[in-house]
PyMOL Python script that loads the backbone (N, CA, C, O; Angstrom):
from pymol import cmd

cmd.read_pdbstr("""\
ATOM      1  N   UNK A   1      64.827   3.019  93.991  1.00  0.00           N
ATOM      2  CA  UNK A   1      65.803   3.742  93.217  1.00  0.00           C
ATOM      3  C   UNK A   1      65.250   4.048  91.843  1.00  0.00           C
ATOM      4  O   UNK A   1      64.259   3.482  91.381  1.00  0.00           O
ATOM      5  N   UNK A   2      65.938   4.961  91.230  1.00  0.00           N
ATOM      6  CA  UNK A   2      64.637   5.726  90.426  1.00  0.00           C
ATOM      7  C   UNK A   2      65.354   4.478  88.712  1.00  0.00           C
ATOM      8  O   UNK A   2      64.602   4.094  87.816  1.00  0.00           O
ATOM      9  N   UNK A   3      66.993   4.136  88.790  1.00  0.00           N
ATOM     10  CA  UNK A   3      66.977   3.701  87.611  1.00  0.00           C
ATOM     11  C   UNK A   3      67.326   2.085  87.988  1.00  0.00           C
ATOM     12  O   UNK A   3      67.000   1.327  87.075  1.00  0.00           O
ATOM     13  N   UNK A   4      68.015   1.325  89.336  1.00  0.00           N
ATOM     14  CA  UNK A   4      68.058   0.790  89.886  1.00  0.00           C
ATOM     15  C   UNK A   4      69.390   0.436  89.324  1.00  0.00           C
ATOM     16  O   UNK A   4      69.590  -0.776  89.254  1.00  0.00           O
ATOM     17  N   UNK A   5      70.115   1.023  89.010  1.00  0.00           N
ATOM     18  CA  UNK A   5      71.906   0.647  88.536  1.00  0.00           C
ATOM     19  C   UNK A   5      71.868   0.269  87.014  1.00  0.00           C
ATOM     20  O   UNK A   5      72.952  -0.111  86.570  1.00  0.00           O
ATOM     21  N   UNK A   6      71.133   0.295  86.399  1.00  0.00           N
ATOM     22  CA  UNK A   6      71.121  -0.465  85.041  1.00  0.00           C
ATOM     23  C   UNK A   6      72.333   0.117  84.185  1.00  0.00           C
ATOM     24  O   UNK A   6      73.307  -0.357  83.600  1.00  0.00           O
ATOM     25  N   UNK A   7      71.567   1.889  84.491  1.00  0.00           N
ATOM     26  CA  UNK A   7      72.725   2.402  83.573  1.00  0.00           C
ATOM     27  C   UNK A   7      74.323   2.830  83.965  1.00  0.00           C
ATOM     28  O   UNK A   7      75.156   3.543  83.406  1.00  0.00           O
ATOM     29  N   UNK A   8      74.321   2.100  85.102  1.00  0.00           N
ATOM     30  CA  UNK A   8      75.497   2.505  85.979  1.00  0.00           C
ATOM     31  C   UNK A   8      76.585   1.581  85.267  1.00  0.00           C
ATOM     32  O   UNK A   8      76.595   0.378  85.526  1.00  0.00           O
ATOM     33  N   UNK A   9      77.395   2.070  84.474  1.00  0.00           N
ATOM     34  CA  UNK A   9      78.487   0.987  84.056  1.00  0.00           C
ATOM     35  C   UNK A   9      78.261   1.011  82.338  1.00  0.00           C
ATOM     36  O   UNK A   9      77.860   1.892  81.578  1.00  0.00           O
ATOM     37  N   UNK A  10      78.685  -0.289  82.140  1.00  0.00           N
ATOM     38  CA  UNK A  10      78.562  -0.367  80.692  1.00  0.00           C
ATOM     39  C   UNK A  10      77.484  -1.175  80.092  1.00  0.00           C
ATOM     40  O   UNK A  10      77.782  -1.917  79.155  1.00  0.00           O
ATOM     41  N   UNK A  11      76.014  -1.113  80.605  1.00  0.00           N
ATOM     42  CA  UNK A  11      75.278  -1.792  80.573  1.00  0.00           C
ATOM     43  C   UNK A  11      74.445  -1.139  79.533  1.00  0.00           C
ATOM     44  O   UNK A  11      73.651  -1.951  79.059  1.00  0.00           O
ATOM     45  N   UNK A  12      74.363  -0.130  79.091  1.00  0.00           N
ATOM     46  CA  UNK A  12      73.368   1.006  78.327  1.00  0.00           C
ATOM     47  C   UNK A  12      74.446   0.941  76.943  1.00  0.00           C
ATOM     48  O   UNK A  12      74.154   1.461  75.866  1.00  0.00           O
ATOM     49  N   UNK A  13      75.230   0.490  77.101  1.00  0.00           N
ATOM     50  CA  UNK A  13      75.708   0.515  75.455  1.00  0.00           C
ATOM     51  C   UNK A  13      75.400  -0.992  75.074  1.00  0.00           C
ATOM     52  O   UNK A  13      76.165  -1.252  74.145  1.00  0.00           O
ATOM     53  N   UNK A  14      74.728  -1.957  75.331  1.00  0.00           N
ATOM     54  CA  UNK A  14      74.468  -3.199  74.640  1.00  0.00           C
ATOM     55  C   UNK A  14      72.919  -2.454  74.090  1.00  0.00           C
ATOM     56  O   UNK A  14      72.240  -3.082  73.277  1.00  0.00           O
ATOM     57  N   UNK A  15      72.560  -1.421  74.479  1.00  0.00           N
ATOM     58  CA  UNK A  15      70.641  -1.131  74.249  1.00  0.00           C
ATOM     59  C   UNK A  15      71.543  -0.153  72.924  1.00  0.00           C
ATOM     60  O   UNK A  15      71.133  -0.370  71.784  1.00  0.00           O
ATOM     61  N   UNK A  16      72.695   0.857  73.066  1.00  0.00           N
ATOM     62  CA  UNK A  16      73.162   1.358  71.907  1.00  0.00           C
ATOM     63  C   UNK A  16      73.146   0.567  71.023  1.00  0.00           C
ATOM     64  O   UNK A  16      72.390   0.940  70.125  1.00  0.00           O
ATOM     65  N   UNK A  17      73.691  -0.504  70.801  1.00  0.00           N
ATOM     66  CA  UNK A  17      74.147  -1.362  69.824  1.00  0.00           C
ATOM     67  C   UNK A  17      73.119  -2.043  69.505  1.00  0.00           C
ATOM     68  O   UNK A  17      73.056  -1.956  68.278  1.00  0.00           O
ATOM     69  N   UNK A  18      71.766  -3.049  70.097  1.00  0.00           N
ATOM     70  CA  UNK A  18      70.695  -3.202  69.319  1.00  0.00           C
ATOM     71  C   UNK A  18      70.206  -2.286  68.751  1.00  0.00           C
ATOM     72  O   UNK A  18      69.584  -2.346  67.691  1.00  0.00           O
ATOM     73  N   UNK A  19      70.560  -0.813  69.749  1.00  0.00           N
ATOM     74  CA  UNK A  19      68.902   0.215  68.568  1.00  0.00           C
ATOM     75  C   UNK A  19      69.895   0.404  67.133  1.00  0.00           C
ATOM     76  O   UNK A  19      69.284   0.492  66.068  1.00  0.00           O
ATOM     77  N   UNK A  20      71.664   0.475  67.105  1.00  0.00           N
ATOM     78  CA  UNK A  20      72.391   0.499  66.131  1.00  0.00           C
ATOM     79  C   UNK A  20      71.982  -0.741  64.990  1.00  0.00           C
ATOM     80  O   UNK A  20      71.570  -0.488  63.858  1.00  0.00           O
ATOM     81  N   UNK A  21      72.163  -1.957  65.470  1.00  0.00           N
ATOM     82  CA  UNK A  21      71.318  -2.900  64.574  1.00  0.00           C
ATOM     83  C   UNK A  21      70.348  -3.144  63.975  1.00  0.00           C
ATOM     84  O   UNK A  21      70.248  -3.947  63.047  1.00  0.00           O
ATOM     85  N   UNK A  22      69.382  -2.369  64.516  1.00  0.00           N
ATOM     86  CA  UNK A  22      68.047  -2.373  64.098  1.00  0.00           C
ATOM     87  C   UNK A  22      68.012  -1.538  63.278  1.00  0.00           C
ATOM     88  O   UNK A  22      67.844  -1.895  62.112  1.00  0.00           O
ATOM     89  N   UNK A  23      68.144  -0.264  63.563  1.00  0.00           N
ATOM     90  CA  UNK A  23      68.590   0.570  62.419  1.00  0.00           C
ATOM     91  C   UNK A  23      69.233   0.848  61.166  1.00  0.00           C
ATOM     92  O   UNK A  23      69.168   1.821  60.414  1.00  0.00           O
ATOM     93  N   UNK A  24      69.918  -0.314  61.111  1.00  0.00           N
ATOM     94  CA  UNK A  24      70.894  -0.570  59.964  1.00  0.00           C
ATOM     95  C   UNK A  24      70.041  -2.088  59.089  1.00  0.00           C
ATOM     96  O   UNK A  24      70.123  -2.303  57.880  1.00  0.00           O
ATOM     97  N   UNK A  25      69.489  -2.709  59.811  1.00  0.00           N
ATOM     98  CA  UNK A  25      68.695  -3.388  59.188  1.00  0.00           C
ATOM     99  C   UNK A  25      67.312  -2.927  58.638  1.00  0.00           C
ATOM    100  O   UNK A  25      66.772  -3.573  57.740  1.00  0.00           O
ATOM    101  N   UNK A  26      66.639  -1.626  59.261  1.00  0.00           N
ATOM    102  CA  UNK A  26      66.087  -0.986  58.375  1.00  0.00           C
ATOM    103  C   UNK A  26      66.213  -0.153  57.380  1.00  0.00           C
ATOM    104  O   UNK A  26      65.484   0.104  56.422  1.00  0.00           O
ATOM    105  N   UNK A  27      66.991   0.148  57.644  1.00  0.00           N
ATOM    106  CA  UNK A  27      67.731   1.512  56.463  1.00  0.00           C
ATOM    107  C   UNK A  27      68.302   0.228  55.520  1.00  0.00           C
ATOM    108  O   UNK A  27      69.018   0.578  54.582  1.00  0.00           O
ATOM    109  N   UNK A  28      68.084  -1.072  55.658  1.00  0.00           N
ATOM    110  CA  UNK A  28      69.105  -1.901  54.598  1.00  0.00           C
ATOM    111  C   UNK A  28      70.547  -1.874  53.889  1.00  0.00           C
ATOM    112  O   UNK A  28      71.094  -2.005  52.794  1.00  0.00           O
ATOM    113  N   UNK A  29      70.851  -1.563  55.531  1.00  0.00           N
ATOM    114  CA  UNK A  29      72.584  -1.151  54.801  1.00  0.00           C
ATOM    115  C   UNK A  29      73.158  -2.617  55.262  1.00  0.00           C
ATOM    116  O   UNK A  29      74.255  -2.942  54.809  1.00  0.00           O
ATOM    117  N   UNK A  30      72.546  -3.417  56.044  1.00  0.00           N
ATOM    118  CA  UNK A  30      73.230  -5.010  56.150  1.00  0.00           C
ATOM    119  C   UNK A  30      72.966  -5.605  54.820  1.00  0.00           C
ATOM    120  O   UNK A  30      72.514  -4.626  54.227  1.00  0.00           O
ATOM    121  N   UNK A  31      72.957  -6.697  53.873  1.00  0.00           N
ATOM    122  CA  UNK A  31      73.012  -7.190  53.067  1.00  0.00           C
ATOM    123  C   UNK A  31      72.360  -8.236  53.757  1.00  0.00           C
ATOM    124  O   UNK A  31      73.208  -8.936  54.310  1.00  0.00           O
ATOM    125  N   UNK A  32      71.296  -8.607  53.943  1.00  0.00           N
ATOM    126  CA  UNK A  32      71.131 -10.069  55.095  1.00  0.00           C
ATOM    127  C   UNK A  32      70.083 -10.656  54.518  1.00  0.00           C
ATOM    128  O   UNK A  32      69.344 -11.496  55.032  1.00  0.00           O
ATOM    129  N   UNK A  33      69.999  -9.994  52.940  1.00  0.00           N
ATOM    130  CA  UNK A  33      69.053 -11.065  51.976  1.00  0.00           C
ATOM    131  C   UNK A  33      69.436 -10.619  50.545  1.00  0.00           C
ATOM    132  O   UNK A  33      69.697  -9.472  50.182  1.00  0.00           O
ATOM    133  N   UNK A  34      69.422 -11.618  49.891  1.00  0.00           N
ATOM    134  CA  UNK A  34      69.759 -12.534  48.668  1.00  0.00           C
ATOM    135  C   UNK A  34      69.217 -10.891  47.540  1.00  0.00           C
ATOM    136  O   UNK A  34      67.998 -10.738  47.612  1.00  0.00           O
ATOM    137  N   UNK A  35      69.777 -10.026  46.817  1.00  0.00           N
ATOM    138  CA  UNK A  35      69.295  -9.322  45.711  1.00  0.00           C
ATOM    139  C   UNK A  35      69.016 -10.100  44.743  1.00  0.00           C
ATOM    140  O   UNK A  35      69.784 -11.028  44.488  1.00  0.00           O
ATOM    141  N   UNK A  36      67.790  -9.880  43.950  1.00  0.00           N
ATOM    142  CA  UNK A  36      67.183 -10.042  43.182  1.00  0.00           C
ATOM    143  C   UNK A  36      67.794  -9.574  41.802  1.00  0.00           C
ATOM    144  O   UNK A  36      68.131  -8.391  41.760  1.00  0.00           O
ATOM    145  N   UNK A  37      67.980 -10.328  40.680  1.00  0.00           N
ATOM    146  CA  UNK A  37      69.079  -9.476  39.858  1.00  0.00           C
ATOM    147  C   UNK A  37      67.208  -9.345  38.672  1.00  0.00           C
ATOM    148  O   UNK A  37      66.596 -10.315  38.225  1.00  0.00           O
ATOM    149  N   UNK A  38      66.857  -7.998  38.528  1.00  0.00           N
ATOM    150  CA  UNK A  38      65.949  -7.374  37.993  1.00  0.00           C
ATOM    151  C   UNK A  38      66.226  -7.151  36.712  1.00  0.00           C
ATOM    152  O   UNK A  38      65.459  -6.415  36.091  1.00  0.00           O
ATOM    153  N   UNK A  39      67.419  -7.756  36.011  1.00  0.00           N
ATOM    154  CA  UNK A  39      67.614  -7.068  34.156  1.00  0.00           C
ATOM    155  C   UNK A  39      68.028  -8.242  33.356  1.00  0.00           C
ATOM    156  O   UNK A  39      68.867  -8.334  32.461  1.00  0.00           O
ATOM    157  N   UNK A  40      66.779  -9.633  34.203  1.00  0.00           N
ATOM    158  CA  UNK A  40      66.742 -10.368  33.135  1.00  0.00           C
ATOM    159  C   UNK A  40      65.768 -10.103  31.842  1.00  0.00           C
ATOM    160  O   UNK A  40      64.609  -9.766  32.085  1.00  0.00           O
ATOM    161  N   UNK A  41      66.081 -10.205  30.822  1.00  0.00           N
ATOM    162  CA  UNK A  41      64.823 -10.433  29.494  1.00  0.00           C
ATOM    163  C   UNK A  41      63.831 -11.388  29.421  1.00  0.00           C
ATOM    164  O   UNK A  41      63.538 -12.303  30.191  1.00  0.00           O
ATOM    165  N   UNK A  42      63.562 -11.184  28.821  1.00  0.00           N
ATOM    166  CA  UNK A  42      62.192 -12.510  28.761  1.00  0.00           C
ATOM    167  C   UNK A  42      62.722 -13.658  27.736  1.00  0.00           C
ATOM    168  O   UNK A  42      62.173 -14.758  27.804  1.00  0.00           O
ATOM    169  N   UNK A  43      63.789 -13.447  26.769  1.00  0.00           N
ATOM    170  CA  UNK A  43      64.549 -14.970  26.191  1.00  0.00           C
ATOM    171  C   UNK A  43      64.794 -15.557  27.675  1.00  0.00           C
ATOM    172  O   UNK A  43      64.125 -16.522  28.044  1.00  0.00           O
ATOM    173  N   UNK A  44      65.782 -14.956  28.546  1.00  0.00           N
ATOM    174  CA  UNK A  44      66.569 -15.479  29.546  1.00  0.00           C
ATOM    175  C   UNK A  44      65.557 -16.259  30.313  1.00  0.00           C
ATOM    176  O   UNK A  44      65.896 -17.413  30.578  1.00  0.00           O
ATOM    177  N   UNK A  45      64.193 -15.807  30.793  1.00  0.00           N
ATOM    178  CA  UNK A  45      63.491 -16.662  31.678  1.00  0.00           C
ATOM    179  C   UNK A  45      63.271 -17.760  31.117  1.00  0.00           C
ATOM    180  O   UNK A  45      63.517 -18.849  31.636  1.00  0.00           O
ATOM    181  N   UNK A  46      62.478 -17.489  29.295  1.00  0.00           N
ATOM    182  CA  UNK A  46      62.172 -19.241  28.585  1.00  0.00           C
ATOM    183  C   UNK A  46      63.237 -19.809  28.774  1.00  0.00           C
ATOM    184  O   UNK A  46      63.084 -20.910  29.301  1.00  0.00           O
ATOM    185  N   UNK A  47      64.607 -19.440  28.502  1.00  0.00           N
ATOM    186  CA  UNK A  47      65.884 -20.131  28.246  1.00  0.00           C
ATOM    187  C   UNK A  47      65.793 -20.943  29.783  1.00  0.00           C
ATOM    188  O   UNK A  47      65.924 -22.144  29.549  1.00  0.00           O
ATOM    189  N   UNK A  48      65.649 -20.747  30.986  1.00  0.00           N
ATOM    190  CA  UNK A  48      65.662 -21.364  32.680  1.00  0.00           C
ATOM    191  C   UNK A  48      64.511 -22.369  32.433  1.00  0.00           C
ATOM    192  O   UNK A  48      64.731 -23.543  32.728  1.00  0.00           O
ATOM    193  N   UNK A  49      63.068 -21.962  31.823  1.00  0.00           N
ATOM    194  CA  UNK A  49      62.507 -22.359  31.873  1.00  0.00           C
ATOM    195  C   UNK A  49      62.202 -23.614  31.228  1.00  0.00           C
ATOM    196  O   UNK A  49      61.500 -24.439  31.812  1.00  0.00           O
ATOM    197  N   UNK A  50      62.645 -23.823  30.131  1.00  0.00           N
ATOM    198  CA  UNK A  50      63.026 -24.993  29.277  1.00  0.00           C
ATOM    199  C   UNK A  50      64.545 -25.745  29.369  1.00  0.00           C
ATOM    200  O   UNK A  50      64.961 -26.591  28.577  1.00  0.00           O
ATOM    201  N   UNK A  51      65.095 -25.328  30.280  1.00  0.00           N
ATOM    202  CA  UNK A  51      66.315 -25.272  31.213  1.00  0.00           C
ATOM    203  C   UNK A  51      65.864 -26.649  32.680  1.00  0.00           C
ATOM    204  O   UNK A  51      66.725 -27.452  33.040  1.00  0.00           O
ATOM    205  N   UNK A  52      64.592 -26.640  33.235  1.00  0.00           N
ATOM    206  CA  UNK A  52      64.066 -26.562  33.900  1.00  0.00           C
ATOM    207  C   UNK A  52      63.504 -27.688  33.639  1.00  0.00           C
ATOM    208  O   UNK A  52      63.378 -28.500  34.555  1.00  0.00           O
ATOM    209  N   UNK A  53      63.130 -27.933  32.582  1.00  0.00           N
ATOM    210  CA  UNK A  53      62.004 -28.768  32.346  1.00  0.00           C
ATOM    211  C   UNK A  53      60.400 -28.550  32.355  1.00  0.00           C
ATOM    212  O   UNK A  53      59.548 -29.423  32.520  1.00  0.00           O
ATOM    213  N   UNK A  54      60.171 -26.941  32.102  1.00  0.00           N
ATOM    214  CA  UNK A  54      59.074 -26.802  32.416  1.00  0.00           C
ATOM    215  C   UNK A  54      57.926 -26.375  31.388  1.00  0.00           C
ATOM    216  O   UNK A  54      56.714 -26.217  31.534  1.00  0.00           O
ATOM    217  N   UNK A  55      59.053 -26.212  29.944  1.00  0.00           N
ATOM    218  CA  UNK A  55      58.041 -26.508  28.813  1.00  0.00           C
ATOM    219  C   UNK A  55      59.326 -27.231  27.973  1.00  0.00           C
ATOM    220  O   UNK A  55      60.532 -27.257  28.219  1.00  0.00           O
ATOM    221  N   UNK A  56      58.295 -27.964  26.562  1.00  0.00           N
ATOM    222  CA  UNK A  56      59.311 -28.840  25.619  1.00  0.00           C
ATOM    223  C   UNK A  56      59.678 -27.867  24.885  1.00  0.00           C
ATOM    224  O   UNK A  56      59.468 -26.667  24.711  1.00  0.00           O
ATOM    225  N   UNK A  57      60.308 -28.750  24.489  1.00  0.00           N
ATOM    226  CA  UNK A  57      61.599 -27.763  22.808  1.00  0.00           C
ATOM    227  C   UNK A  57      60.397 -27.190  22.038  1.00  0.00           C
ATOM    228  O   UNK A  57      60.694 -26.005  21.885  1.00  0.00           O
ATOM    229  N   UNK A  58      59.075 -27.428  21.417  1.00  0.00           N
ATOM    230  CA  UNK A  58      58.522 -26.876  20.748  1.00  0.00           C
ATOM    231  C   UNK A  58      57.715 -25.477  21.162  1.00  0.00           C
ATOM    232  O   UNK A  58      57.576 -24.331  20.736  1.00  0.00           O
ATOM    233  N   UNK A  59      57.443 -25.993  21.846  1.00  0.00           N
ATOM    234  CA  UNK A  59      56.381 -24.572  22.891  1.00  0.00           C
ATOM    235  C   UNK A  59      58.023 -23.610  23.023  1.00  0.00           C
ATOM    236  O   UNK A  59      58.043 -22.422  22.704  1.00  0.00           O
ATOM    237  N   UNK A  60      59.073 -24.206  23.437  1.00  0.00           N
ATOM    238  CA  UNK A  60      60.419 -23.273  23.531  1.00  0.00           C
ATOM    239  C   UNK A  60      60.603 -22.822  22.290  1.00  0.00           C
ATOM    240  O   UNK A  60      60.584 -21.594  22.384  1.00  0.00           O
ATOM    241  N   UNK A  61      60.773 -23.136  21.162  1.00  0.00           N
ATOM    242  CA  UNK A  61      60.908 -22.434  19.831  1.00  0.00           C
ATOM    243  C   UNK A  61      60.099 -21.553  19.275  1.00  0.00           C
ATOM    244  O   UNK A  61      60.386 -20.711  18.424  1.00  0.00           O
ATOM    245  N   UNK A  62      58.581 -21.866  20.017  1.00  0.00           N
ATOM    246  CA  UNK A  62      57.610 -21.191  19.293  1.00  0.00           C
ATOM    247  C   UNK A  62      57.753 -19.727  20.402  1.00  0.00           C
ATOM    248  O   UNK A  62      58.105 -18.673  19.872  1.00  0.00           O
ATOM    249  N   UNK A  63      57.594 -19.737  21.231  1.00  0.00           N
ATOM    250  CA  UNK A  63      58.061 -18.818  22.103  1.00  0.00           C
ATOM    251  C   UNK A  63      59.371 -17.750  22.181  1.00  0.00           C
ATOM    252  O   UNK A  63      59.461 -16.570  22.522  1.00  0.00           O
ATOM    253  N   UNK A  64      60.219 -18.626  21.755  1.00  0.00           N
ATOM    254  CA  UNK A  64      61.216 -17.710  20.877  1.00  0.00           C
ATOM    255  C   UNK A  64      60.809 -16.726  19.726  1.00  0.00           C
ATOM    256  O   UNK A  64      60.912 -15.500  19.767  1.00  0.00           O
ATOM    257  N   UNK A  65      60.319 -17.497  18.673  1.00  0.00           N
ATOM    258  CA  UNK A  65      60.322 -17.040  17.641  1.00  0.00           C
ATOM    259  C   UNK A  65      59.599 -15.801  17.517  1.00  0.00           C
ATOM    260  O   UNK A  65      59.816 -14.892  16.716  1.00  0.00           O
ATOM    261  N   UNK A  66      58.411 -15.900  18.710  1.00  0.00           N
ATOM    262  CA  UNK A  66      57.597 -14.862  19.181  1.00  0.00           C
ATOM    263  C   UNK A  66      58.416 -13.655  19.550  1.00  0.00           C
ATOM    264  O   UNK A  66      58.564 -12.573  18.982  1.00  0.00           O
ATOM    265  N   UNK A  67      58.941 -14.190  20.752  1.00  0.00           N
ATOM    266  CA  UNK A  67      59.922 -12.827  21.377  1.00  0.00           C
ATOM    267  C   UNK A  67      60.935 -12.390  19.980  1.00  0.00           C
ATOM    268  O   UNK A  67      61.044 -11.171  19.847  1.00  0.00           O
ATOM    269  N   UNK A  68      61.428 -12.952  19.289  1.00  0.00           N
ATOM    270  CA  UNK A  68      62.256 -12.184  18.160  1.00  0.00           C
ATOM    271  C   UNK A  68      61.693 -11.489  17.334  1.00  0.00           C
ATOM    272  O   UNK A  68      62.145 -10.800  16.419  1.00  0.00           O
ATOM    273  N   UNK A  69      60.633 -11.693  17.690  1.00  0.00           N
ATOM    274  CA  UNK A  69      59.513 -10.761  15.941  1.00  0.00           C
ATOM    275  C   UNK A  69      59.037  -9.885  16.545  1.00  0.00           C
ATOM    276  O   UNK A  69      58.690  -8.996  15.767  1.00  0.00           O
ATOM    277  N   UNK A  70      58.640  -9.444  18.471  1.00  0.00           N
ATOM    278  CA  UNK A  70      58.335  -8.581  18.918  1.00  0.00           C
ATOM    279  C   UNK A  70      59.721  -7.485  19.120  1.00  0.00           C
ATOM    280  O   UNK A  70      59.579  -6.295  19.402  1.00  0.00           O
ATOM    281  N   UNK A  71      60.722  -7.989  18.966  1.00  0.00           N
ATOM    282  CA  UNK A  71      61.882  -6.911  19.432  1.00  0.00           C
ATOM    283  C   UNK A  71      62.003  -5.962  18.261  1.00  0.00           C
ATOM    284  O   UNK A  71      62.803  -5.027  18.304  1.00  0.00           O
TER     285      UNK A  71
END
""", "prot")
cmd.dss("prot")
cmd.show_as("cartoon", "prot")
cmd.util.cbc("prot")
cmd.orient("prot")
């Protein structure tokens, strides 16, 4: 038989609905990962970062003081 019943019935709309899924996960219209919020400043990262524990209060002040004299 040339299709052997597959598409006989309602069996060809579950292949609709993956190629529909797939498609929508490429075009990125699902939401199915975390956005990136892109309009932090560079105070805001030292501020996490000494937040963090990942430099001390001094290297944090001096780093400040930097970013305020460049703005």
């Amino acid at each position: 038989m040339l299709f052997d019943h597959h598409f006989i019935g309602m069996h060809w709309i579950w292949w609709v609905i993956i190629i529909v899924i797939i498609l929508l996960v490429v075009f990125d219209v699902i939401p199915y990962r975390p956005k990136t919020d892109t309009t932090e400043d560079a105070l805001d990262i030292l501020k996490k970062r000494f937040a963090r524990g990942e430099i001390e209060h001094e290297e944090f002040e001096e780093r400040k003081k930097i970013l305020k004299q460049s703005k």
